[in-house]
Structure formats: structure tokens, C-alpha cells
C-alpha positions as CSV (number, residue, x, y, z in Angstrom):
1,X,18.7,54.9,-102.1
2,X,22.5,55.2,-102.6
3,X,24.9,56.8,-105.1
4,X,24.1,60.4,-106.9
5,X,24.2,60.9,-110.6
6,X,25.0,63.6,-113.1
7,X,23.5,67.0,-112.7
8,X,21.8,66.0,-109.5
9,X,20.2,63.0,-111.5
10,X,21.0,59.0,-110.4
11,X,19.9,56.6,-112.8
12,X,17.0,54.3,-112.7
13,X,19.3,51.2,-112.7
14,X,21.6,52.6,-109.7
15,X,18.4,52.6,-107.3
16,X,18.0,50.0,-105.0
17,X,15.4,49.1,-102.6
18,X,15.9,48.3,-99.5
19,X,13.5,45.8,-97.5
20,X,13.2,44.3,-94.4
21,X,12.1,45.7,-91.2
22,X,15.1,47.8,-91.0
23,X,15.8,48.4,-94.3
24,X,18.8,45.9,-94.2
25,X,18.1,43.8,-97.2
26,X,18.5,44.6,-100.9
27,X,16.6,42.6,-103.3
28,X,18.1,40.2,-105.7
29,X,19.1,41.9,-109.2
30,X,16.6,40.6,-111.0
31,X,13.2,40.6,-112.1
32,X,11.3,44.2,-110.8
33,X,8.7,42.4,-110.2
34,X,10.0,39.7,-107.9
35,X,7.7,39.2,-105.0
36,X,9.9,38.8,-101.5
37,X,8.9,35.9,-99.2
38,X,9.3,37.6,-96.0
39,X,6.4,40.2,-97.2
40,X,3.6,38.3,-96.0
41,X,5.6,38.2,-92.2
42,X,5.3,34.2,-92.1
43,X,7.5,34.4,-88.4
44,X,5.3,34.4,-85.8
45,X,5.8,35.4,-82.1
46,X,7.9,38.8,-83.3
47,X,10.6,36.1,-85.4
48,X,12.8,38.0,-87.6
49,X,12.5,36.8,-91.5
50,X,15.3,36.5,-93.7
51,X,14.1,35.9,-97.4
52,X,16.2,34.9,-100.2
53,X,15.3,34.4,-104.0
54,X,13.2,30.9,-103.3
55,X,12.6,30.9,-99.5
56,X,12.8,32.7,-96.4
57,X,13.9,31.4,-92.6
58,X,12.8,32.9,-89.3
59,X,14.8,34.1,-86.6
60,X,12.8,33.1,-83.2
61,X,12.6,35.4,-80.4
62,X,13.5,32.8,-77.0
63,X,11.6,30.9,-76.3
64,X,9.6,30.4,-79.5
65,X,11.2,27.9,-81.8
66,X,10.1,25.9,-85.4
67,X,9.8,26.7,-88.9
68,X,7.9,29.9,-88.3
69,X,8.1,30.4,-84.7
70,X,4.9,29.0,-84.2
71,X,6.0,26.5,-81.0
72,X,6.9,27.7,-77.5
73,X,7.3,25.8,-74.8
74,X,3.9,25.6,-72.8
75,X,2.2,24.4,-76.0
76,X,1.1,21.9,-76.0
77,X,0.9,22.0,-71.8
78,X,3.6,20.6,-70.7
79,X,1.9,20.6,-67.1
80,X,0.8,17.9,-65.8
81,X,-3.0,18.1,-63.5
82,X,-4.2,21.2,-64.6
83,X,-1.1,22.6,-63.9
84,X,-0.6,26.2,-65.6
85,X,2.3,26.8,-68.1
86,X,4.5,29.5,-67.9
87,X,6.6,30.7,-70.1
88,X,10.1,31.3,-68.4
89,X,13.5,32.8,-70.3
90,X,14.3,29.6,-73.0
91,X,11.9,27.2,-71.1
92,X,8.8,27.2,-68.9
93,X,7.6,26.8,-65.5
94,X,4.7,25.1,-63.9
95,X,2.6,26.7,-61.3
96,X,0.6,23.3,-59.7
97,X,-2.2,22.8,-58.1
98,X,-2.7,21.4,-54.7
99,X,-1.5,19.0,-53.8
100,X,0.7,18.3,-57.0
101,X,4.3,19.0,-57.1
102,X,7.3,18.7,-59.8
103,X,9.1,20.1,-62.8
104,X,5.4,19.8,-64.6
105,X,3.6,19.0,-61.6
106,X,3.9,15.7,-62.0
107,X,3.9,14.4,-58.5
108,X,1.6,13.7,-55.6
109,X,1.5,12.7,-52.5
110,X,0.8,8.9,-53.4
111,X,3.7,9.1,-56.0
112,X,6.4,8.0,-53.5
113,X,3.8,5.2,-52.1
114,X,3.8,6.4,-48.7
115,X,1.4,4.0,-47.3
116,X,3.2,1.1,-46.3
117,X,1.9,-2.7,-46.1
118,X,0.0,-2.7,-49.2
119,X,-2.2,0.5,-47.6
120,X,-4.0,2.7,-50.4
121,X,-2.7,5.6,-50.7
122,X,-5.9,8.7,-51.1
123,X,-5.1,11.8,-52.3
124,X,-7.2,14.4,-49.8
125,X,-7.1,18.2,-50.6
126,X,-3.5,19.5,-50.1
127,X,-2.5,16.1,-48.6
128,X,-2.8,12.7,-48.4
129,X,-4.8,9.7,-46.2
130,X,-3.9,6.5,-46.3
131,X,-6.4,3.5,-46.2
132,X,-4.7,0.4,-44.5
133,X,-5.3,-2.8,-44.5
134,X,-5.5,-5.0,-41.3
135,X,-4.0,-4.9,-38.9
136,X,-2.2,-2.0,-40.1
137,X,-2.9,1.4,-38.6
138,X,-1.2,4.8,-38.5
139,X,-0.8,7.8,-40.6
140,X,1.7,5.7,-43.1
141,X,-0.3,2.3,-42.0
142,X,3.5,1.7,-40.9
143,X,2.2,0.0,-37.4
144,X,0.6,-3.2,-36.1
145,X,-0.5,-4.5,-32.7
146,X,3.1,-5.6,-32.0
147,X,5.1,-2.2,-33.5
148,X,4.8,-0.6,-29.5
149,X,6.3,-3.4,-28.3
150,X,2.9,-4.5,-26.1
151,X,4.4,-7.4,-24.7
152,X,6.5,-6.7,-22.0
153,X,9.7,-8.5,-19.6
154,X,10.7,-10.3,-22.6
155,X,7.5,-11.8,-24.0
156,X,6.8,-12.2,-27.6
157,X,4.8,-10.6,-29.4
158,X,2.6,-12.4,-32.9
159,X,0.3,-10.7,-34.9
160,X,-3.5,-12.5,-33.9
161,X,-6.0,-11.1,-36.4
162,X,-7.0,-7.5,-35.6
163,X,-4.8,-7.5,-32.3
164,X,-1.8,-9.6,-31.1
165,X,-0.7,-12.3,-28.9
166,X,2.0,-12.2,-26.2
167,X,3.9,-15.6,-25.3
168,X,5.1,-14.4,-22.3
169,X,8.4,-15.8,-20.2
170,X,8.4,-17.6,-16.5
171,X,7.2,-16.6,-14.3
172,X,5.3,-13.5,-15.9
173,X,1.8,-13.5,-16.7
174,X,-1.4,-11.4,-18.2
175,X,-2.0,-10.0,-21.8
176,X,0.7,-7.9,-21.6
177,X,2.9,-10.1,-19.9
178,X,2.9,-7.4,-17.8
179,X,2.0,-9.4,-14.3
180,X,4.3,-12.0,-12.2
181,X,3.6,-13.3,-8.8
182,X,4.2,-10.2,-7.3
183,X,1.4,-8.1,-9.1
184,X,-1.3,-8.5,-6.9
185,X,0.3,-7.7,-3.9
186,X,0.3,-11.4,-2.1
187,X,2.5,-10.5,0.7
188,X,0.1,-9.0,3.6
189,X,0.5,-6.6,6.5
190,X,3.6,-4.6,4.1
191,X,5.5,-6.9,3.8
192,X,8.2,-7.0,0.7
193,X,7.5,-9.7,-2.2
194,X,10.4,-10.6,-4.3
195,X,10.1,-12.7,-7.4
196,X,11.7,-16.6,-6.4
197,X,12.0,-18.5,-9.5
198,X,8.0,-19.4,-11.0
199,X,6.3,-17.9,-7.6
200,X,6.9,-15.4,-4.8
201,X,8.8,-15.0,-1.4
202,X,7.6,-12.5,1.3
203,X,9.8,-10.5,3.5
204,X,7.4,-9.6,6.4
205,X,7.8,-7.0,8.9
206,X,8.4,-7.7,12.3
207,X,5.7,-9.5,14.7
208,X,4.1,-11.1,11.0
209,X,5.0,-14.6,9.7
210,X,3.5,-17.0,7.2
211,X,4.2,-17.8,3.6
212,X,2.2,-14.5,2.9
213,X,2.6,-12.2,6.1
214,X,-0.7,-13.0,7.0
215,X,-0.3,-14.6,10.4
216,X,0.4,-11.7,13.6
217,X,0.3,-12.9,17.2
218,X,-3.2,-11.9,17.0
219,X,-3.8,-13.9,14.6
220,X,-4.3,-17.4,16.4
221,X,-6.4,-15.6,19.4
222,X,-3.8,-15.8,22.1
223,X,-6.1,-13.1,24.1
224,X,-8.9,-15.5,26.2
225,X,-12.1,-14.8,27.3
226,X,-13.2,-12.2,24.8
227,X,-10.0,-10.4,25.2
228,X,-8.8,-7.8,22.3
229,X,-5.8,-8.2,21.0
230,X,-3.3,-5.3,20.1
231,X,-0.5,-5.0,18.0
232,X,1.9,-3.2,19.7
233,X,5.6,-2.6,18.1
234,X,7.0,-6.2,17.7
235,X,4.5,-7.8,19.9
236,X,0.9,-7.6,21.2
237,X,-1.3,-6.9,24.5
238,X,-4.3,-7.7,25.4
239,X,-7.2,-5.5,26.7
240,X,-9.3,-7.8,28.9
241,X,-13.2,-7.8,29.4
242,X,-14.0,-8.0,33.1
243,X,-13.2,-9.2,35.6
244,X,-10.7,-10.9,33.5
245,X,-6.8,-9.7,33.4
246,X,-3.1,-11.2,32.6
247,X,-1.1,-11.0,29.6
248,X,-3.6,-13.2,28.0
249,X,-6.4,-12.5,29.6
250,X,-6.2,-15.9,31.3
251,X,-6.9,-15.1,35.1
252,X,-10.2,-14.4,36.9
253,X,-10.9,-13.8,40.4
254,X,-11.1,-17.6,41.2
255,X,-7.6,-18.7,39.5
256,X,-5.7,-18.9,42.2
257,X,-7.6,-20.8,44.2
258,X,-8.8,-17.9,46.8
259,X,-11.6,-20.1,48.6
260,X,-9.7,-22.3,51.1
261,X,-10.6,-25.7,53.0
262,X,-12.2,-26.9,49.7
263,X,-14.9,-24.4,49.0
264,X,-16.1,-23.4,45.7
265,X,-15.1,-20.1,44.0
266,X,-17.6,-18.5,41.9
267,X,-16.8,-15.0,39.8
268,X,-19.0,-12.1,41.5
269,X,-18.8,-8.7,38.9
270,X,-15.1,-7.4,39.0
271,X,-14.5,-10.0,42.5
272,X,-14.8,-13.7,43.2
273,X,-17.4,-15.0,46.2
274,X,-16.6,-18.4,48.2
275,X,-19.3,-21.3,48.7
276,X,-17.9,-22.8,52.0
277,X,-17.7,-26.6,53.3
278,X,-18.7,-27.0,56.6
279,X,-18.1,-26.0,59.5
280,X,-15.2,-23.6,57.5
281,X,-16.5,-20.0,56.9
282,X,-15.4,-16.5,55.8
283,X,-14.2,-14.6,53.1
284,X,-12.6,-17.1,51.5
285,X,-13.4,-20.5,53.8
286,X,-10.0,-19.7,55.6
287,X,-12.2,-19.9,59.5
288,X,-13.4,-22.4,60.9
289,X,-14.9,-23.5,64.6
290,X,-11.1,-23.6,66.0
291,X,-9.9,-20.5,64.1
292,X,-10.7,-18.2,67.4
293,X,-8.9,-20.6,69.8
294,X,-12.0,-20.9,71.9
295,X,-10.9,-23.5,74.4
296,X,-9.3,-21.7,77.2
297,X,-6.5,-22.1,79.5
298,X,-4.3,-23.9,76.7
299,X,-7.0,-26.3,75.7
300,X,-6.4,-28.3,72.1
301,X,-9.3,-27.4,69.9
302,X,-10.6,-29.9,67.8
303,X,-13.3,-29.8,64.7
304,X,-16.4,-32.0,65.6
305,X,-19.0,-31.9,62.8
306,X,-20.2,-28.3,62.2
307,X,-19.0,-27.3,65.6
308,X,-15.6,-27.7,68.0
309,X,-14.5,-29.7,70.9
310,X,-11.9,-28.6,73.6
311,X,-9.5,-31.3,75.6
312,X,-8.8,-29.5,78.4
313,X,-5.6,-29.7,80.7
314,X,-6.0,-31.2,84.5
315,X,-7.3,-29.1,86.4
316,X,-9.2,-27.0,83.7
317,X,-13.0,-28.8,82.2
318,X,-16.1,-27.5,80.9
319,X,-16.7,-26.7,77.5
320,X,-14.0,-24.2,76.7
321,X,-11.8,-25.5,79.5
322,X,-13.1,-22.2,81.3
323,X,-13.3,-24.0,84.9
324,X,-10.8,-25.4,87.6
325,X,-10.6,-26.1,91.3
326,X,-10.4,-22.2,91.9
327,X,-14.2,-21.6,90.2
328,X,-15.3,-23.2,94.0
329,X,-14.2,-20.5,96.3
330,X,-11.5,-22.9,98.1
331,X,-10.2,-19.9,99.4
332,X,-12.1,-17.7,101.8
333,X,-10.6,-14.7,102.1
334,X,-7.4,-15.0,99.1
335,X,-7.2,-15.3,95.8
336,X,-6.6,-18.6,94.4
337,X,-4.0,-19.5,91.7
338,X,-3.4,-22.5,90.0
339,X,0.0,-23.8,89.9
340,X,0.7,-26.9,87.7
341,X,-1.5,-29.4,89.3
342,X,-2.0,-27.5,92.7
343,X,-3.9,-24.2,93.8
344,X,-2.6,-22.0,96.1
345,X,-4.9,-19.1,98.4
346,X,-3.4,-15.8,98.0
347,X,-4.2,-13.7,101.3
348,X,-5.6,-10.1,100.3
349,X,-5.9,-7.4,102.9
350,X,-8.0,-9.3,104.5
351,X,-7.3,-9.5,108.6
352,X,-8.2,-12.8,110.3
353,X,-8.5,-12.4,114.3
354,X,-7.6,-15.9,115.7
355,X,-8.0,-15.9,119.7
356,X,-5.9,-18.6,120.4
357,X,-2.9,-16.6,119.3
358,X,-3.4,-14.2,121.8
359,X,-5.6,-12.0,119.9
360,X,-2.9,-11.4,117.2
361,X,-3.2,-10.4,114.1
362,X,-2.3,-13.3,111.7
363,X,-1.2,-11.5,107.7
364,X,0.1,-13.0,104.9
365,X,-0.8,-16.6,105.5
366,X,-0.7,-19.1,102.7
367,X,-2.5,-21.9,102.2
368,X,-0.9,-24.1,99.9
369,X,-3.1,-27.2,99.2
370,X,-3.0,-30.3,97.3
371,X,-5.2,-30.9,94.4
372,X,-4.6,-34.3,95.3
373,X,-6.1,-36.2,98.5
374,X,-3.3,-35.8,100.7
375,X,-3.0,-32.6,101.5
376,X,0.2,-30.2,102.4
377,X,2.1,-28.2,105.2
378,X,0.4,-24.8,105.7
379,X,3.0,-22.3,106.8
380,X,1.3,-19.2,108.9
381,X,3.5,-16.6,109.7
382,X,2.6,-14.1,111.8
383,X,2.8,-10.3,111.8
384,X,2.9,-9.5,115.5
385,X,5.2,-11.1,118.7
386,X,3.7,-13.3,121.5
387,X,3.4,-12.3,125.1
């Protein structure tokens, strides 16, 4: 109340009421028995009501708003899938549940259409899967058969139902195009392939030749008669069974021949063994009846069937030409020699006593004789004087 009367008294009509909450509102002048509109608290939510003689208007507390305050921002829920309203200063906030997202949780996973090529797009606990079509795979179905590239060197790559195609360029080959002529390797013994327009070339290591390396000088059996044959460096050897030998193994015991005079050579273990012709014998037919020079005193030797035949010189005969005149004894007490066609007597130390010589001693005489009829001078010469 305000204002003080007389004698400590205030009148009736001087007394004013205040209302409100805080007392800040004075009733209209009029009728006492006026009934004020904010009485019955019509703002809700805490608003502040301000009456006047026919109405009254609220004052909202953020962030309630309408007529009475009745209305605040999370009704009705302004969050989208469950999401739970929360009043926030002059607006609200949404807390979302998995996997939503958003101002009012209003977005997914699937809401930007992550699954590409028409895949479908399932939501899956805090995430997403997506379900592709074919021939679609991945996590986005964003890949095919062909998104790796599969076809390689330059080959093409189509879409064939589940899987794909590759048109591959010359000279490459295989589902991949990943082969060419190379691939499998069709130069032998190491040697180097190099791609040559639709096919191959080899570059083969010394001693190898042929359109693929393949042929060696082993190849063709250049090693005879069971021979091995051994690469060695840029050429080969041969390791011969017995009795064979030579670069080749090409020679035996009987190749050159070894059995003379036409006899037959036959191979005997590590050695050869001669079949002879008669009358030639020995090791290797190189004897025969003549070989020893039977026929003596310069006698020709001839072959005569199996055995020999001698001509002998005059005065020599027999069958080795091993008798003359001097076989006879022609001289009686010398040695005989043969001289060209004659013989001559040699005396020894023999002593002849000849008594018409007056008993002397005759030495030294020679007897020189004629192999012919007519017969020579004989020369005596004597040792001792004559009386």
C-alpha cells in the first residue's frame, strides 16, 4: 500500500493492490470486484503473465513459445528415427541412434545412395552393406570384372556375363592376354627368346642351334659305336666303349688295316687278331716263307705255294744254296775258298814232306784250281834252299 493519511489513517480509496508475482501491477480503477486474468496462471513453462482489463498475454521463458507457452521445440519430435529431442538454449538438439545422423537425425547411410550401379543399399547396425547387382561387386558394388584392368599388353577388356572377355593384341595370347610366344619357354638348352613380330626368335648359347636351341653336337649322334657324347664348353667329346677310340669313336683295332698280305682282321677284346693267307704268317701276316732269307750264299728266294724256292748262284745248289765245290774236300790238307767262279786251297799248318825235293819242307803252297775243265798254274814256293 502507498500514501499515509491523517492522524496515522489512509483512506479506503487511497489503497491500492498490487498483483502480479512481484507485486508490480496495480489493478484497473474500477469495479472491486474485478477478477484479474492472470490469476488462474494461464502461462505455462514458468511464462510471465501480463493481464489487462479483458485479456492477459504471456511472456515465454526460451525456448517455450505460443499463446500460453505451451509449445517448445521438441514437441512434437522434431527427431527423426527415434531420435531423442533435446531441448537446447532457443532450439533443440537431436541425440540419434545408430546408424542415423543429421540436424534431426534424418540421414543414413543409404541417404547419399552409396551403392553404385543400381546396387541396394541395406542399412546394417551402425553401418551399411550394399547388395549388388551382376556383375557388380565390392563394398560400393563400384567394380566389375574389367575395373582391375584383367586384360593385359594392351588387350580389351568387355563385360561377358558374370566375368569378362579379353580381345587381346598380336601376338599375345591366353585369358588374360597375359601369354605371347615367349611364355612357355620355346627356346631350349637357355637360350634367349625375343618376341619377332606374331612368333618367336631364339638366341641360343654357344655349341646349340636350331629354330628352338634344341639341336647340340650331340644331338645328331656324331659319337659311333655306342660312344657317349659330352658337351664340353663350345664343343663335345666322346667317351668310347671298347676297344673303340678317336674323336668320334670311329676307329677299332682293325682300321688301319694292321693284317698285311691280304689277311683278315678281326677285333680280339681291347686288340685286333690276323686270319692269314697262305703261306704269309705272324702277328699281323707281315712273314712269309722268304721273310728269313733262307737261301744262302746270296740266293734269290722265291714264294712257291705254301713253301719257298732258292735260285742259287754258280757254284752254290741244294736247297738253300748251302753247297759248292768246297763241300767235296778238294783240298786235302787247306781250306778251300770260293772265289767268283773258282776255289782256291788254303794251306794250314799243315807240313807236306815231298822226297823229290830233297827232303824239303814245302809251306805255303797254293793250289789255285779251275772250276772249269781246264785247269790252272799251281805256284809252289818253297820254304827251305836246295843243295
Amino acid at each position: 500500500m502507498t500514501g499515509e493519511g491523517r492522524n496515522g489513517f489512509m483512506a479506503l480509496d487511497d489503497i491500492r493492490i498490487r498483483t502480479g508475482e512481484k507485486c508490480e501491477l496495480f489493478p484497473p480503477e474500477a469495479d472491486p470486484l474485478f477478477e484479474d486474468p492472470c490469476t488462474s496462471n494461464p502461462c505455462l513453462n514458468d511464462g510471465n503473465c501480463i493481464g489487462n482489463e479483458t485479456s492477459f498475454e504471456c511472456s515465454c521463458l526460451e525456448p517455450f513459445f505460443g499463446e500460453r507457452c505451451e509449445e517448445d521445440p521438441c514437441i512434437p519430435n522434431p527427431c527423426r528415427n527415434n531420435g531423442k529431442c533435446n531441448v537446447n538454449g532457443n532450439g533443440f538438439r537431436c541425440t540419434c541412434w545408430m546408424p542415423f545422423f543429421g540436424d534431426i537425425c534424418e540421414e543414413d547411410p543409404c541417404t547419399s545412395s552409396p551403392c553404385l550401379n543400381d546396387g541396394i543399399c541395406i542399412l546394417k547396425e551402425d553401418n551399411f552393406k550394399c547388395s549388388c547387382l551382376t556383375p557388380f561387386f565390392g563394398d560400393r558394388c563400384e567394380k566389375d570384372p574389367c575395373t582391375s584392368n584383367p586384360c593385359l599388353n594392351g588387350g580389351s577388356c568387355t563385360i561377358n556375363g558374370n566375368s569378362f572377355e579379353c580381345t587381346c593384341r598380336k601376338p599375345f595370347f591366353g585369358e588374360n592376354c597375359e601369354e605371347d610366344p615367349c611364355s612357355t619357354n620355346p627356346c631350349l638348352n637357355d637360350g634367349n627368346c625375343t618376341v619377332n613380330g606374331n612368333s618367336f626368335k631364339c638366341a641360343c648359347r654357344e655349341t646349340f642351334f636350331g629354330d628352338r636351341c634344341e639341336g647340340d653336337p650331340c644331338t645328331s649322334s656324331l659319337c659311333l659305336n655306342g660312344g657317349i657324347c659330352i658337351l664340353k664348353e663350345n664343343n663335345f667329346k666322346c667317351s668310347c666303349l671298347t676297344p673303340f677310340f678317336g674323336d668320334r669313336c670311329e676307329k677299332d683295332p682293325c682300321t688301319s688295316n694292321p693284317c698285311l698280305n691280304g689277311g683278315s682282321c678281326s677285333i680280339n677284346g681291347n686288340s685286333f687278331e690276323c686270319t692269314c693267307r697262305k703261306p704269309f704268317f705272324g702277328e699281323k701276316c707281315e712273314k712269309d716263307p722268304c721273310t728269313s732269307n733262307p737261301c744262302l750264299n746270296d740266293g734269290v728266294c722265291t714264294i712257291n705255294g705254301d713253301n719257298f724256292k732258292c735260285s742259287c748262284r754258280e757254284p752254290f745248289f741244294g736247297e738253300r744254296c748251302e753247297e759248292g765245290m768246297c763241300n767235296d774236300d778238294v783240298c786235302v790238307h787247306g781250306k778251300c775258298e770260293i772265289i767268283e767262279q773258282f776255289y782256291r786251297c788254303r794251306q794250314t799248318s799243315i807240313v807236306a814232306d815231298y822226297p823229290n825235293f830233297n827232303y824239303g819242307l814245302c809251306a805255303n803252297i797254293a793250289y789255285l784250281h779251275d772250276l772249269s775243265p781246264v785247269a790252272k798254274e799251281v805256284t809252289f814256293r818253297s820254304q827251305h834252299s836246295f843243295q
